[in-house]
C-alpha positions in Angstrom: 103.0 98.0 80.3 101.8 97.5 83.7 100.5 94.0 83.6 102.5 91.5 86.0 104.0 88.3 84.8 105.8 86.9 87.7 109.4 85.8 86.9 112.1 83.9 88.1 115.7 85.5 88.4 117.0 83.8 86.0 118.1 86.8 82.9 117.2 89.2 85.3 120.0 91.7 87.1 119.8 92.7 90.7 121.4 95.6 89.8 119.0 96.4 87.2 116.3 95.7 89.5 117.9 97.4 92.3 118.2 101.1 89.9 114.8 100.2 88.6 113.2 100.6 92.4 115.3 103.8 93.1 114.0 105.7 90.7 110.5 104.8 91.3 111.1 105.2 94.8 112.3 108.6 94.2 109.0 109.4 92.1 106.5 108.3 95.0 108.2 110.4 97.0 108.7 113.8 95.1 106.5 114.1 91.8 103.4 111.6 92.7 103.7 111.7 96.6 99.9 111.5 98.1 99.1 112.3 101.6 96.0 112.5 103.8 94.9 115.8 102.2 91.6 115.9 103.6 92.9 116.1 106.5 95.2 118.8 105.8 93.0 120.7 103.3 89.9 120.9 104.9 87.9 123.1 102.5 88.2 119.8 100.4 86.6 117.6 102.7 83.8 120.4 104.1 83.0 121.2 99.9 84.1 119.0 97.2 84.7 115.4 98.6 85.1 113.1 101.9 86.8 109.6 102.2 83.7 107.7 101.3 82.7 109.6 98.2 85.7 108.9 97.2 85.3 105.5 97.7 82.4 105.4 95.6 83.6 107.4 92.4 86.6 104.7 92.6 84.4 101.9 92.3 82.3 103.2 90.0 85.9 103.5 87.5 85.9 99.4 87.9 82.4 99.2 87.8 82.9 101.1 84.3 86.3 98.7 83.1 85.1 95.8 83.8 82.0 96.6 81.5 83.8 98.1 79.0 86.2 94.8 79.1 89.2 96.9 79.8 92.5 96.9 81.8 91.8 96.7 85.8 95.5 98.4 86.2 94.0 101.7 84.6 91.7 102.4 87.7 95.2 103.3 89.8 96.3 105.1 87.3 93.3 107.1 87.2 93.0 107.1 91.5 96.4 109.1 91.1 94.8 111.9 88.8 92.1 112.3 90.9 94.1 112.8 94.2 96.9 114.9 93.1 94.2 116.6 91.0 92.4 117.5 94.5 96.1 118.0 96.0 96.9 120.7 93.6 93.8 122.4 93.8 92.2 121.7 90.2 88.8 120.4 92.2 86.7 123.1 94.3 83.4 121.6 93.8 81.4 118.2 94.0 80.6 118.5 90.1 83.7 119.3 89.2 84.8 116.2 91.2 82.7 113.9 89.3 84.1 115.2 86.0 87.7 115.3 87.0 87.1 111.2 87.9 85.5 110.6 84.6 88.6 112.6 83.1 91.3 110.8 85.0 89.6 107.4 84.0 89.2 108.2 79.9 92.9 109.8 80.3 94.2 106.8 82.0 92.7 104.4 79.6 93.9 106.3 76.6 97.6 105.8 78.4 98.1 102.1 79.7 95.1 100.1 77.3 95.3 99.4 73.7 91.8 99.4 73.8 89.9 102.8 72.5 87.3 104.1 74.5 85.6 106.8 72.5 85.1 110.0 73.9 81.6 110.1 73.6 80.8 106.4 74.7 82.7 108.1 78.1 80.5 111.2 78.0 77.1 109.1 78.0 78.1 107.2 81.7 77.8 110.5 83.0 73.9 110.7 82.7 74.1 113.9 81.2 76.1 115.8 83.3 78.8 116.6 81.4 79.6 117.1 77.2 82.3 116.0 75.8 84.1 119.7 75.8 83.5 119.4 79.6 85.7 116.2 79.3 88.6 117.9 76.8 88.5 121.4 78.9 89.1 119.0 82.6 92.1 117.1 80.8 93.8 120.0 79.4 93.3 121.6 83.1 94.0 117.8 84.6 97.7 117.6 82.3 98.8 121.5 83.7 98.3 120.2 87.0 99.7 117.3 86.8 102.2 119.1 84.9 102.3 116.5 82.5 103.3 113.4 85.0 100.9 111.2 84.1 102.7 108.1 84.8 102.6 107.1 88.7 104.4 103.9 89.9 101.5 101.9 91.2 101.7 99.3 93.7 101.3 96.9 90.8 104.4 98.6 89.0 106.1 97.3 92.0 104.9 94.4 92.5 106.7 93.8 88.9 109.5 94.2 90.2 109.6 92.3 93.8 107.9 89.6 91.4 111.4 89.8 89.7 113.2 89.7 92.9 111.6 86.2 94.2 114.5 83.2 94.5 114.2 80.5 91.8 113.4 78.1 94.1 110.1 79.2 94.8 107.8 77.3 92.9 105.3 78.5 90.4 102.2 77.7 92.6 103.6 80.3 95.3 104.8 83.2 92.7 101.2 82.7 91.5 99.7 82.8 94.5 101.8 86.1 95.9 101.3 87.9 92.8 96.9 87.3 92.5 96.6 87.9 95.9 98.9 90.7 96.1 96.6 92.6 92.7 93.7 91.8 94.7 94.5 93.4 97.6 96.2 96.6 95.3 92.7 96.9 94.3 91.1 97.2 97.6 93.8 99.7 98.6 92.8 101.7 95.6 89.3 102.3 96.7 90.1 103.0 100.2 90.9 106.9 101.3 93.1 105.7 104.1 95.8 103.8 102.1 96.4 107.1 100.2 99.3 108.1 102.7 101.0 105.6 101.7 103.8 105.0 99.3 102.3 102.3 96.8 105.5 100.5 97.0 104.6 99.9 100.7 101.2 98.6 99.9 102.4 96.4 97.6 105.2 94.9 100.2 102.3 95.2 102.7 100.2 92.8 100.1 103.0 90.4 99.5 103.3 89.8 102.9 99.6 89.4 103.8 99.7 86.2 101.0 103.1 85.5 102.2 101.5 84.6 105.7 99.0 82.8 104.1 101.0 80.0 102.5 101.7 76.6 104.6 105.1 76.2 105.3 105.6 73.4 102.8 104.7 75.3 100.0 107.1 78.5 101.5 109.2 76.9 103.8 111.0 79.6 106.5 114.2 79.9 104.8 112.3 80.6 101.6 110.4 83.5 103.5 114.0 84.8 104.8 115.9 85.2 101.1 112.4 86.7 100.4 113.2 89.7 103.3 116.4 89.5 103.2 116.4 90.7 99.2 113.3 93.2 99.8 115.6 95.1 102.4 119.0 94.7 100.3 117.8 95.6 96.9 114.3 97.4 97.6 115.2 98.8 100.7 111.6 97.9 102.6 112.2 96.0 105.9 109.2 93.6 106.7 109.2 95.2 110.2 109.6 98.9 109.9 106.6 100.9 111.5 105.4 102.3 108.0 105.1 98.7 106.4 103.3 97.2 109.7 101.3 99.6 109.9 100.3 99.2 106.2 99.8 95.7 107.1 97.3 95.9 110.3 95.8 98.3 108.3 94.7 96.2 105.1 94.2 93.6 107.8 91.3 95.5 109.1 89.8 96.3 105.5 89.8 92.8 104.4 88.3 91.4 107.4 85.4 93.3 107.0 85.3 92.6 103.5 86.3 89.6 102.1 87.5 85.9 103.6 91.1 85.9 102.4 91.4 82.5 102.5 88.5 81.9 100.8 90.2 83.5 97.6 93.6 81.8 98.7 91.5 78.4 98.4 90.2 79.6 95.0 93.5 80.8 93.5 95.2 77.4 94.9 92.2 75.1 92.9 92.6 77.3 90.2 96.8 76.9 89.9 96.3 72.8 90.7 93.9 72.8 87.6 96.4 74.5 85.6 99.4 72.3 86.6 97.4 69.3 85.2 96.7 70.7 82.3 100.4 72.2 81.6 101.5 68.1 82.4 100.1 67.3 79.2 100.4 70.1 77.2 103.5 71.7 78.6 102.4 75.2 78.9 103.5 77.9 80.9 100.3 78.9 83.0 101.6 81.8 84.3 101.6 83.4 80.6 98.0 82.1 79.5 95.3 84.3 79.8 94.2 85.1 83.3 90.6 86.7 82.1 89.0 83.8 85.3 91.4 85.4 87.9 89.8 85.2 91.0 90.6 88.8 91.3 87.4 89.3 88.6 85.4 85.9 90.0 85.1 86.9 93.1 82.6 90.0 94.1 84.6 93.0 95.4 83.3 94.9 98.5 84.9 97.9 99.5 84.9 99.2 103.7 86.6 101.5 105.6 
């Protein structure tokens, strides 16, 4: 459901896309809004959690998909149960913390992967801590809260969409490149405290732009760039220069520059997509539907930083 295949506009409706974006608009903003709530609710930070335990629980949820082989995507999913599980009070203590994260992670995986994690294979990464009616009592708890919204638009659910939105004559290499790069730096977002004020359908302009900027101008020429805004402020309503989405941008700027060399994954993506084009010469494949298990998203280590 939440996996991204980028497509051109051909079969798809601007209208359809257009409603499609309000609604999930609409739910960031009202059901699944986030804001700095540590900052607000300050017996959360002083007793139960701070920005960079936070931090850590997240990556440990990746650390724990990626070995189990399961769906990256989950890891949002479960970020939003954890934060509007704090937001709503459910959380009023550092072990209860730790079990609502291993809750929101089984909960999200039972939701948006085919694959079945048993609930007692879940229990045992806890070292312990917890039993498995520890796990059943948080999500019942967890589901009240959340009064049974348990499905957030994530800044990849949006990036579906702009994905969607993207002229036809941008080529495969650059829809390839926008969408990997913009996942990858989703991800970061997700482990990072500081991006949770802000709407994921920012982030995920805020990403798009970031590899946007990135590309040489052959490969996205200017005009290109400008049927690229011009659509995300006509049908998405996100201007490329509003304060929110800059800010987003300078923002993820910072993180990534501590972290990671951006164009060191743009390189990676770009000889990975070159490969794939010979190949698809001869065999006349789509390689934007094969299996993208070598993303560079999963080659490349992930560090985290405020």
């Amino acid at each position: 459901m939440m996996e991204t295949t980028p497509l051109d506009m051909e079969g798809s409706s601007l209208a359809e896309i257009e409603d499609t974006l309000r609604i999930m608009r609409k739910q960031e903003s009202t059901i699944y809004r986030r804001f700095d709530y540590l900052a607000t609710q300050t017996d959360i930070s002083d007793r139960v959690v701070d920005g960079s335990w936070r931090q850590r629980i997240v990556e440990w949820m990746y650390g724990v998909v990626d070995h189990c082989n399961l769906r990256r995507d989950s890891v949002a999913v479960a970020a939003y149960y954890l934060d509007l599980s704090l937001i709503n009070g459910l959380v009023v203590s550092r072990r209860e913390f730790q079990l609502a994260a291993m809750t929101a992670l089984q909960l999200a995986i039972k939701l948006y992967d085919s694959t079945l994690v048993k609930l007692d294979s879940m229990v045992k990464l806890g070292r312990g801590l917890f039993n498995e009616q520890d796990v059943i009592d948080m999500e019942i708890k967890m589901l009240k809260a959340l009064n049974w919204n348990v499905h957030p638009p994530t800044p990849v659910c949006f990036l579906r969409q702009f994905l969607r939105m993207l002229p036809p004559s941008v080529i495969p290499l650059t829809r390839y490149l926008i969408a990997e790069v913009t996942r990858f730096i989703s991800e970061i977002s997700v482990c990072l405290y500081k991006f949770v004020k802000y709407p994921p359908s920012v982030i995920a302009y805020a990403g798009m732009l970031l590899a946007i900027e990135r590309i040489d101008g052959s490969t996205l020429p200017y005009w290109q760039r400008q049927q690229i805004f011009d659509l995300m402020s006509n049908v998405a309503g996100l201007q490329h220069n509003s304060k929110l989405v800059v800010d987003a941008v300078s923002q993820l700027h910072l993180s990534l520059e501590r972290n990671i060399s951006l164009q060191e994954l743009m390189n990676t993506i770009d000889a990975q997509c070159q490969d794939g084009y010979s190949r698809l010469r001869s065999s006349k494949a789509n390689p934007l539907k094969q299996d993208l298990m070598n993303s560079p998203r999963d080659v490349l280590q992930r560090s985290c930083s405020h």
